[in-house]
matplotlib code that plots the C-alpha trace (Angstrom):
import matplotlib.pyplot as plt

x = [98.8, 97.5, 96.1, 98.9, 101.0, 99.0, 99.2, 102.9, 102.9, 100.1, 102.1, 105.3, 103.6, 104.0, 101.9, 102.1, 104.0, 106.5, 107.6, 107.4, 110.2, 111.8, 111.0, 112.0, 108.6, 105.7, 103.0, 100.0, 102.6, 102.7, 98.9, 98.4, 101.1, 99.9, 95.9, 97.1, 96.4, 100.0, 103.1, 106.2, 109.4, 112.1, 114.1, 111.2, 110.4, 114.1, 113.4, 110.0, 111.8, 114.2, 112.0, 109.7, 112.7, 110.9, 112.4, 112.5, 109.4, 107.6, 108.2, 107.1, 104.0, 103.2, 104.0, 104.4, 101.1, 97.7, 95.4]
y = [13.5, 15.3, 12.3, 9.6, 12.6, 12.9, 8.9, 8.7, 12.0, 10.0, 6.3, 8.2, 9.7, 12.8, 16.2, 19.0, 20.9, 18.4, 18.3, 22.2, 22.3, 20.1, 22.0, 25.3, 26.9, 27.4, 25.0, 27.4, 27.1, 23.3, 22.6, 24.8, 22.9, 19.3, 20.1, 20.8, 24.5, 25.5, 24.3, 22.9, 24.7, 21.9, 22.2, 21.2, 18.4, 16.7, 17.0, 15.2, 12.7, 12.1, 12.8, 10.1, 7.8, 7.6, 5.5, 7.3, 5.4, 6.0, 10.3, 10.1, 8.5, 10.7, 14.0, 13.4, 11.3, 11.8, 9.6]
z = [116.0, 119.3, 120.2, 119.9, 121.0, 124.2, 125.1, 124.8, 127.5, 129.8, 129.2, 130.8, 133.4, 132.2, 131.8, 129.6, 132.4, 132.2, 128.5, 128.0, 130.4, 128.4, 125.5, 127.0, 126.5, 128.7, 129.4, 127.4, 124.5, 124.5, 125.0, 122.0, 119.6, 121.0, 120.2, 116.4, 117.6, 116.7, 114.9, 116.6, 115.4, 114.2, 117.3, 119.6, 116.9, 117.5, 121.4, 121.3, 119.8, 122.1, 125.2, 123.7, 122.3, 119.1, 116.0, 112.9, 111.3, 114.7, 114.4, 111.0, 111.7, 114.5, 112.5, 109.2, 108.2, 108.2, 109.9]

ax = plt.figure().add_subplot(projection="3d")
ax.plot(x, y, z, "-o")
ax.set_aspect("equal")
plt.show()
């Protein structure tokens, strides 16, 4: 997940600073939970995918099955 998770941040030009503000949690907090260091809560879940305007199939892959 981190990984894929970290491209579609880098493809949009985007850092982690970027989508924890989005998030509405701080940056430490978000570097944590994309590394597979921490959970995200549900709530942050639905915002990743609409900051990433991902498809339902696509948000499964990315969270839901392991590579």
């Amino acid at each position: 997940m981190s990984n894929y998770l970290k491209s579609l941040r880098v493809r949009q030009g985007l850092h982690q600073e970027d989508i924890a503000k989005l998030l509405g949690i701080a940056s430490c907090s978000y570097s944590l939970k994309e590394t597979g260091k921490r959970d995200f809560s549900i709530a942050e879940l639905k915002k990743i995918k609409d900051i990433f305007e991902l498809n339902s199939e696509e948000f499964c892959e990315v969270f839901f099955e392991e590579n």
